[in-house]
PLY file of the C-alpha trace (Angstrom):
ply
format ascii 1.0
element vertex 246
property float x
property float y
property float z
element edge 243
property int vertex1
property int vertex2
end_header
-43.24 24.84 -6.93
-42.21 22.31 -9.69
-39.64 19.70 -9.72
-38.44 18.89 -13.15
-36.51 16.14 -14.98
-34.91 17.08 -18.18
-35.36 13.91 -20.01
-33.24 14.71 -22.49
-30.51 16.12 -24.44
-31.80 15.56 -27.86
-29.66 15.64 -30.91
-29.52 13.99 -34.18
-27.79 11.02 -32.67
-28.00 12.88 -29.30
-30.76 12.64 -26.76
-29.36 14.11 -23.86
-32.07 13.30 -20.89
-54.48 -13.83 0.43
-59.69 -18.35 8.82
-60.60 -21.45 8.88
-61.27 -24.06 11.59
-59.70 -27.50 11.75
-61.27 -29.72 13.89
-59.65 -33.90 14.44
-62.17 -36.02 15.34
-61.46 -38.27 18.75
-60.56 -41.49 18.29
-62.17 -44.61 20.53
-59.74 -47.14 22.58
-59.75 -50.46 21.95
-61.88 -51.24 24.83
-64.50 -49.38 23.37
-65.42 -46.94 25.77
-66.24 -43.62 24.61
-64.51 -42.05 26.58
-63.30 -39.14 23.99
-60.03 -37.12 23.51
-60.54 -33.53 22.71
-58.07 -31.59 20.92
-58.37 -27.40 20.75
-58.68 -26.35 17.22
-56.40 -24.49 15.15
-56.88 -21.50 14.13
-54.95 -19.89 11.24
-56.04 -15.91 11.07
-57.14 -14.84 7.40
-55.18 -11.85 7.04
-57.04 -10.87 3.86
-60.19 -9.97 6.37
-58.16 -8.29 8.98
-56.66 -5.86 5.71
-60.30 -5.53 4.63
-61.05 -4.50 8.69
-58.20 -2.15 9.05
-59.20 -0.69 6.10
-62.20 -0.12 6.80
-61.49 1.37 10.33
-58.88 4.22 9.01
-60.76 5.37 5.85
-64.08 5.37 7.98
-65.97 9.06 7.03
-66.47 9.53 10.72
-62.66 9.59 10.71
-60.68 10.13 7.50
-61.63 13.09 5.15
-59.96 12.48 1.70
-60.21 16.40 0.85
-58.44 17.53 3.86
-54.64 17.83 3.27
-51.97 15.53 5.93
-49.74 17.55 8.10
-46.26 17.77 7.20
-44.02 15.23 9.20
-40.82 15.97 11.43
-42.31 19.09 13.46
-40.89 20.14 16.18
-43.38 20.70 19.12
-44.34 24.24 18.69
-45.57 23.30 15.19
-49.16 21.81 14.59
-48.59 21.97 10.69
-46.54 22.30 7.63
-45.94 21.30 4.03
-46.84 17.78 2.84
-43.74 16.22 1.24
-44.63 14.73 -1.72
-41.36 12.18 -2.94
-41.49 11.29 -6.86
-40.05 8.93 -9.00
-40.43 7.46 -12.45
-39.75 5.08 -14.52
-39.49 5.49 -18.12
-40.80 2.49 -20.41
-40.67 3.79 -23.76
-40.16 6.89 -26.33
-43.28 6.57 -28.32
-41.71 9.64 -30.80
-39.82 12.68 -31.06
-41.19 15.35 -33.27
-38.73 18.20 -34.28
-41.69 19.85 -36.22
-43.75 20.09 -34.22
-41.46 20.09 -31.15
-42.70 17.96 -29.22
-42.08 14.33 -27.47
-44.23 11.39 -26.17
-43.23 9.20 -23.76
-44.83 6.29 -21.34
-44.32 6.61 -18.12
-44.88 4.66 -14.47
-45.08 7.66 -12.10
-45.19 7.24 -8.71
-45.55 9.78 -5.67
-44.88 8.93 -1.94
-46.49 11.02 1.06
-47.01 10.60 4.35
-50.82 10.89 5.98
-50.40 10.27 9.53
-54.23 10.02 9.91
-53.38 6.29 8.43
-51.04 4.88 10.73
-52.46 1.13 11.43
-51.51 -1.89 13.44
-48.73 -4.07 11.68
-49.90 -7.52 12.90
-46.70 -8.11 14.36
-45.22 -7.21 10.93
-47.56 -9.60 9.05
-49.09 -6.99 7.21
-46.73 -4.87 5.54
-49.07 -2.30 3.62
-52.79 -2.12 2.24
-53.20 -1.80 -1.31
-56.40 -0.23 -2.87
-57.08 0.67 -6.56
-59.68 3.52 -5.42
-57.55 6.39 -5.43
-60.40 8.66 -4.23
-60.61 7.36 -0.66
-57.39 9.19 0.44
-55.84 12.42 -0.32
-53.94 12.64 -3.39
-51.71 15.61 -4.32
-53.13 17.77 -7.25
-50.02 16.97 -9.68
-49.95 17.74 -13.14
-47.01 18.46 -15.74
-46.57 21.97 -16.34
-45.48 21.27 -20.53
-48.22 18.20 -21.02
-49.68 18.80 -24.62
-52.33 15.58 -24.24
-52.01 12.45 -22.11
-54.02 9.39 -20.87
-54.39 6.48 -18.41
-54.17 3.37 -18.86
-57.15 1.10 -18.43
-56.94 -2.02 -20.32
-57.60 -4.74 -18.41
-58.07 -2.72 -15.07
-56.94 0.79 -14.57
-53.35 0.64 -14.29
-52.94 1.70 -10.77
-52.50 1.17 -7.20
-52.36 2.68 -3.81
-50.24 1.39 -0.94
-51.01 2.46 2.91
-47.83 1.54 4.73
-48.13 1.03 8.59
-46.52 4.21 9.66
-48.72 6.04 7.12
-47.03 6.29 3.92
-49.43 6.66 1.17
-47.72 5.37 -2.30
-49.35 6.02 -5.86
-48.47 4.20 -8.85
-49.99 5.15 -12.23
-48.79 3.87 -15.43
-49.72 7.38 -17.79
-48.62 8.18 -21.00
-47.66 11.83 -22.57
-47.12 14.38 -25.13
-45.05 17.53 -23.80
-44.05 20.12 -25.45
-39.98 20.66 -26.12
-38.88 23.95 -27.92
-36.04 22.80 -29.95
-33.31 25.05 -31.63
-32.65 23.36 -35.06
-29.84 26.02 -36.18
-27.39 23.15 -36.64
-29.82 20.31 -38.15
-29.02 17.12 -38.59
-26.30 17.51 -35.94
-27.99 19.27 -33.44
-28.28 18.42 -29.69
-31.94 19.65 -27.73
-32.85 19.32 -24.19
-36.41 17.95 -23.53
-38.47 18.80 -20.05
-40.66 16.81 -17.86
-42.24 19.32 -15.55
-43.73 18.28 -12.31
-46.02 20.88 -10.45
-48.75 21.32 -7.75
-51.98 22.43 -9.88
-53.50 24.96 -6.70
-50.91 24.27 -3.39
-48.12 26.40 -2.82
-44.62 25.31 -1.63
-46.13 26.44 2.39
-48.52 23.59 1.79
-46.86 21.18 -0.65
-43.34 20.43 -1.68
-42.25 18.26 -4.39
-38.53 16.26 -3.72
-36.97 13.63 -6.12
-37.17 10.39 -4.38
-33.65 8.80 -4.24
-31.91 7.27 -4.46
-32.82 6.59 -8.16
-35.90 9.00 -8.95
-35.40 7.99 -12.85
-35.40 4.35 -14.05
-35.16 3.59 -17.76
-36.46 0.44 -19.38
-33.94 -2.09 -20.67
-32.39 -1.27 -24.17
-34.56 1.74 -24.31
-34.95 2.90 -28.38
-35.00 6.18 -28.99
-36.90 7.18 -32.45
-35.45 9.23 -35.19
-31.79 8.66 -35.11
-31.76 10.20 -31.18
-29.70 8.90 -28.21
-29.96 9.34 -24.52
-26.64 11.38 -23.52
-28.00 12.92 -20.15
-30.29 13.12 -17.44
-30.62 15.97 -14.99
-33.01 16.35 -12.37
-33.43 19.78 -11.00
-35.93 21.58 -8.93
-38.19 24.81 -9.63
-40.51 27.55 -8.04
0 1
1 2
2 3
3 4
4 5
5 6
6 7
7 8
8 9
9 10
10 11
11 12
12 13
13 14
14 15
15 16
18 19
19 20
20 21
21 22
22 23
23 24
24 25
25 26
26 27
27 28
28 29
29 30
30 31
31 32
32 33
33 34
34 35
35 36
36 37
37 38
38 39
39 40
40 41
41 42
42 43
43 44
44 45
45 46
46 47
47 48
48 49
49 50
50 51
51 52
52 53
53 54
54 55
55 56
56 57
57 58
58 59
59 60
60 61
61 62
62 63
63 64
64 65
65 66
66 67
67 68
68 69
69 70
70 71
71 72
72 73
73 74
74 75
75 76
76 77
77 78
78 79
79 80
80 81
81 82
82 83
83 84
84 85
85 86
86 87
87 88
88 89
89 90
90 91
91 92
92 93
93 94
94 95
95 96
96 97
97 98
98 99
99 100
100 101
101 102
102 103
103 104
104 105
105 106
106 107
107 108
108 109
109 110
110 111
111 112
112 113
113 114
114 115
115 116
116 117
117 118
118 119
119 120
120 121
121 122
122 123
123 124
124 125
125 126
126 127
127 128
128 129
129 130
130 131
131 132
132 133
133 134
134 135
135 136
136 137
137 138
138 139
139 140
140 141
141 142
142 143
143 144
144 145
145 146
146 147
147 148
148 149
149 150
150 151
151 152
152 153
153 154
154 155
155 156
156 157
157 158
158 159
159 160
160 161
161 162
162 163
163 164
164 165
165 166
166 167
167 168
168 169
169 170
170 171
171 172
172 173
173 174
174 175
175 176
176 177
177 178
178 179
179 180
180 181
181 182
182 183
183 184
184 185
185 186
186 187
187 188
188 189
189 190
190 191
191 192
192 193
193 194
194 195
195 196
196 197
197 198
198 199
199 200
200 201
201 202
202 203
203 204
204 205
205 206
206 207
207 208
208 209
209 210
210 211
211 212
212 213
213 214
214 215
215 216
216 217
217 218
218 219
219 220
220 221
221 222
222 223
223 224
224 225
225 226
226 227
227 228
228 229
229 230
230 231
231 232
232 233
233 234
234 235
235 236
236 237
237 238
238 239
239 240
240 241
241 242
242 243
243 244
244 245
């Protein structure tokens, strides 16, 4: 099961797609007893250590197993399991090029999934903590995704890894990875220069099926585009669809 964007109508002008202690001394009287006036101190909770602490408590091993696939949420009580919904979304920062020889396109992406692990669920703080972010992407699940028409592709690791992982309180896992890509786009060139092509970006499960995984656009955007977004070789953006496959 696959969802999948089509970037593109391409033509020839036409692309269609952060605790410390503070402690006030007493103060004499002018009589100069010392006699001493105590004041309780204050206490200001460093809610960087109680992330760290929570944290540490959810993804313990005795606990949390990252290779073990989350539940599926809103089951009804005769139903211990079902598919994980995985919610995408991207956003598109550039079109690197678009090869009509080769047929082919690379783009740069920021692609971001959205799951929920109920195994995560933590304490809010009263609301003052309003999600955990890691950059170790191994410590939880993570959906096997990969694009189904990906030619070659890479991360992004200059200056750190360009990533993150949010843990929301109610267990909402989100994954942001800035990626870029070379997919493959069969083009029909019959009326060249004036021709219009549709591009795919296809989004699958590598090993679940759709009884263990599903794959939804996130809305109510799933598809951002970068301001004043060029397009190489005399192409324009006419169209985006976003459609779903199995």
């Amino acid at each position: 099961m696959c969802q999948q964007g089509m970037f593109a109508y391409l033509g020839r002008g036409i692309l269609l797609i952060l605790m410390f202690l503070v402690t006030i001394p007493a103060k004499q009287n002018r009589d100069h007893k010392h006699n001493r006036i105590q004041r309780r101190p204050y206490h200001v909770v460093n809610y960087r250590q109680v992330e760290k602490q929570i944290l540490d408590d959810i993804l313990s091993p005795s606990i949390y197993d990252s290779h073990i696939r989350p539940r599926g949420t809103n089951l009804s009580a005769s139903e211990s399991d079902g598919p994980t919904i995985v919610l995408v979304n991207l956003y598109v920062r550039s079109f690197e090029k678009i090869d009509d020889v080769k047929m082919e396109f690379s783009v740069q992406i920021t692609f971001r999934q959205q799951w929920n692990d109920n195994r995560l669920e933590f304490n809010d703080q009263k609301g003052k903590i309003k999600y955990l972010t890691m950059t170790e992407r191994s410590k939880v699940w993570m959906p096997d995704t990969f694009f189904r028409n990906e030619k070659d592709g890479k991360f992004h690791n200059i200056i750190q890894p360009n990533l993150y992982v949010r843990v929301y309180p109610n267990g909402d896992v989100l994954y942001s990875i800035r990626v870029s890509l070379t997919l493959s786009c069969p083009m029909d060139l019959e009326l060249f220069p004036l021709d219009t092509q549709t591009c795919h970006l296809k989004v699958a499960s590598y090993g679940w099926t759709t009884k263990d995984l599903v794959y939804s656009w996130k809305p109510p955007d799933p598809v951002q585009f970068v301001a004043n977004l060029f397009l190489p070789g005399g192409f324009e953006l006419a169209r985006l669809d976003l459609m779903r496959c199995s």
